[in-house]
C-alpha positions as CSV (number, residue, x, y, z in Angstrom):
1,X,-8.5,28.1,-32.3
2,X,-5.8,25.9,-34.1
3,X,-3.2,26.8,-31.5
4,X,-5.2,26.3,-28.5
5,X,-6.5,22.8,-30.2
6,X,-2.5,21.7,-30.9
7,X,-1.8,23.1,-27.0
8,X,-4.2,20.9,-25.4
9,X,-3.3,17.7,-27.8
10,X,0.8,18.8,-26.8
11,X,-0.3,19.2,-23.1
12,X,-2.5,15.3,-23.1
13,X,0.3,13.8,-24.6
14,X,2.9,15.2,-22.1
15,X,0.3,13.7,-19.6
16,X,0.0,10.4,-20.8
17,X,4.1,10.0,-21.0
18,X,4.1,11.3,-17.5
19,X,1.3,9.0,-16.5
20,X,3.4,6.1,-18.4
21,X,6.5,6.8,-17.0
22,X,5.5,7.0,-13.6
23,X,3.6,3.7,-14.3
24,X,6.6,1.7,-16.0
25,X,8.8,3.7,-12.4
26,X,6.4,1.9,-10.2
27,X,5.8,-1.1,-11.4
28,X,9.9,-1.6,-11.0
29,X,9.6,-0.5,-8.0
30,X,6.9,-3.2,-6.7
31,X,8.6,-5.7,-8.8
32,X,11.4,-5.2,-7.1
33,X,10.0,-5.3,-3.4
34,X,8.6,-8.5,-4.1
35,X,11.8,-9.8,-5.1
36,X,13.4,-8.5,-2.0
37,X,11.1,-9.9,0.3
38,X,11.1,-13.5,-1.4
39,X,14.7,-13.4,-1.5
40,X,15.6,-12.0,2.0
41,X,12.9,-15.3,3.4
42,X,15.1,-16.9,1.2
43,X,18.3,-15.9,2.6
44,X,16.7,-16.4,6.3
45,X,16.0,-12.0,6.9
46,X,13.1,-11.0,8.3
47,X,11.0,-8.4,6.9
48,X,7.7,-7.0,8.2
49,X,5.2,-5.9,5.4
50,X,3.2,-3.4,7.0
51,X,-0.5,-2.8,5.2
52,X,-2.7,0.2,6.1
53,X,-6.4,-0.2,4.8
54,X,-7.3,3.7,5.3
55,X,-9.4,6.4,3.3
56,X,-9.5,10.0,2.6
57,X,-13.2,10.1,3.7
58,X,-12.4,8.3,7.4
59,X,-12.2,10.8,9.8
60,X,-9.7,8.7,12.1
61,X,-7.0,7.3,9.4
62,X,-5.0,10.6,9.8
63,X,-3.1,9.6,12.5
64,X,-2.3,6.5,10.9
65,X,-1.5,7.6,7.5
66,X,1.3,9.9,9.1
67,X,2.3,6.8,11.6
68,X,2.9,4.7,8.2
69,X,4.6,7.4,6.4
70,X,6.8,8.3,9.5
71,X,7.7,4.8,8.8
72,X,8.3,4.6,5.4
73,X,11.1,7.7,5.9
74,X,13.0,5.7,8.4
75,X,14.7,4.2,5.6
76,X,15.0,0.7,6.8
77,X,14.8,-2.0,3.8
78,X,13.5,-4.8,6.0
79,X,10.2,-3.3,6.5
80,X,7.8,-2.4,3.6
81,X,5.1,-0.2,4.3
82,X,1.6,-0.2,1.6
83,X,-1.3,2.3,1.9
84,X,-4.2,0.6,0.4
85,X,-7.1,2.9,0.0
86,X,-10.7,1.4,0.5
87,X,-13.8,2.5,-1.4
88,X,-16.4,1.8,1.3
89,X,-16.2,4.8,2.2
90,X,-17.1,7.1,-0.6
91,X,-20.7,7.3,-0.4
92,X,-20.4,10.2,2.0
93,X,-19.9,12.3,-0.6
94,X,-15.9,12.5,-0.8
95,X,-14.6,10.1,-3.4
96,X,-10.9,9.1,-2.4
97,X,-9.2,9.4,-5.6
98,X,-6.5,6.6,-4.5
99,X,-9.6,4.3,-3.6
100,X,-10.1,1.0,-5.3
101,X,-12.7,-1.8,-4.9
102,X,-9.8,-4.8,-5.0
103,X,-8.5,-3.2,-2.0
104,X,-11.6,-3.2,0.3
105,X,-11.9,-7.1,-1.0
106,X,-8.1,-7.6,-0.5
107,X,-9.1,-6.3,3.1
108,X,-12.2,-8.5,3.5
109,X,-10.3,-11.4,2.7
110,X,-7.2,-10.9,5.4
111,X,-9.7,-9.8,7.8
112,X,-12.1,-13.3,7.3
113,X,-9.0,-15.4,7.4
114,X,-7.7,-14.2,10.9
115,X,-11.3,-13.9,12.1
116,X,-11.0,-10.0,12.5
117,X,-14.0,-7.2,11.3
118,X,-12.8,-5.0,8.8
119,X,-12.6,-1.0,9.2
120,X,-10.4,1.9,9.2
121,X,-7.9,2.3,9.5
122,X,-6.7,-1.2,10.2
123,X,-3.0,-2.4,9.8
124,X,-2.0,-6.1,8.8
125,X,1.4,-7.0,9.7
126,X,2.7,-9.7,7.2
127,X,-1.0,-10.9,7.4
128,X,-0.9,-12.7,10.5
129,X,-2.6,-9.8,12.2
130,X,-4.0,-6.6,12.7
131,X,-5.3,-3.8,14.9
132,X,-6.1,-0.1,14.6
133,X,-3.5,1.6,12.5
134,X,-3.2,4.4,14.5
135,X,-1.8,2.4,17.2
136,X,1.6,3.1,17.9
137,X,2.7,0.9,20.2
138,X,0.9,-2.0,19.3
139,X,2.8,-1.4,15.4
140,X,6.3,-1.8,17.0
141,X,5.5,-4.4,18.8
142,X,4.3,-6.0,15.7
143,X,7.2,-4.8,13.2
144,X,9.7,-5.9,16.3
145,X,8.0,-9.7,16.0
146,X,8.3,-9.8,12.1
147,X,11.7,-8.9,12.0
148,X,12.6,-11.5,15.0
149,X,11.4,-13.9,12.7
150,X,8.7,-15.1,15.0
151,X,5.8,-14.6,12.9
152,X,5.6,-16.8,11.0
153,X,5.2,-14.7,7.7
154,X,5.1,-17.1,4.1
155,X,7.7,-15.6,1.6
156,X,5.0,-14.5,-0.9
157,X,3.2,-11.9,1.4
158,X,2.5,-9.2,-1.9
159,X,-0.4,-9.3,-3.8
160,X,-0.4,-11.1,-6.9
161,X,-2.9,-9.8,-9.3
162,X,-2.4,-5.4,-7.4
163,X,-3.8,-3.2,-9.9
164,X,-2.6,-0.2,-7.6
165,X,-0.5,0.3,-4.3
166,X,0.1,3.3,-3.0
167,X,3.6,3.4,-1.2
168,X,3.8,5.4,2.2
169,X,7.4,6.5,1.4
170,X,6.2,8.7,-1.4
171,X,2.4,9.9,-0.5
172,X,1.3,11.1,-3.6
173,X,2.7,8.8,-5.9
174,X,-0.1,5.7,-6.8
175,X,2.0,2.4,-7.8
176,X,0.4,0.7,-10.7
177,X,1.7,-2.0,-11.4
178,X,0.5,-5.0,-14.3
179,X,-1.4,-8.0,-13.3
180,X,0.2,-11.2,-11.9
181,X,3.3,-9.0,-9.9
């Protein structure tokens, strides 16, 4: 009994360094994306910070979620792609483990201020606008116009105050990051 006990204590400690590690890896990470897009504004680049609002319940995000992660492996540093998972949609019986209610609220508030409904899964480009995420074409046409420098994008387009963002470059790996990055 005593060695199963000091097994599972050795095993939830290995855990919470993982979980640590991977926390203190990922909020570098986001630190520095944020500092990369405020300095390449700065430095007169264009980038194009691509959100998906999506969930593991919605039956059409999919398509999206592989558009955005095709994306992500492309490898160029001028566009950011973020997976935001929504929370609306767990009722149905499916809890999206990656969901969070900030995000679904971070939605509702791009959506209200371009005069859009919200749903998924819905892309914002740089938050000046956004369509179905699964739409192909209508994403390159809105990455191409954010990297022309043409849409008008401010140079602090990350969330302040994120408690999680999931990056489409590695699917399984939630960002946390602390408040106020």
């Amino acid at each position: 009994m005593n060695n199963l006990m000091s097994r599972n204590s050795a095993s939830s400690r290995l855990c919470i360094m993982r979980r640590y590690f991977v926390f203190l890896m990922m909020a570098f990470l986001l630190s520095s994306v944020r500092l990369y897009a405020q300095t390449s504004t700065e430095t007169g680049q264009s980038f194009a910070v691509v959100e998906l609002y999506t969930s593991q319940g919605c039956s059409s995000c999919p398509p999206a979620d592989a558009l955005l992660r095709a994306l992500g492996q492309e490898g160029d540093d001028h566009i950011i792609p973020l997976s935001y998972h929504v929370d609306y949609w767990n009722y149905i019986g499916w809890a999206d483990p990656f969901s969070q209610p900030d995000f679904g609220e971070r939605q509702r508030t791009q959506a209200r201020r371009l005069g859009h409904k919200v749903y998924t899964p819905q892309v914002f480009v740089n938050n000046q606008t956004s369509f179905v995420g699964s739409n192909q074409s209508t994403l390159k046409r809105s990455i191409e116009r954010a990297l022309s420098g043409r849409s008008g994008a401010r140079s602090c387009l990350l969330p302040k105050n994120n408690p999680c963002i999931q990056s489409a470059k590695n699917e399984t790996t939630n960002m946390c990051a602390p408040s106020g990055i």
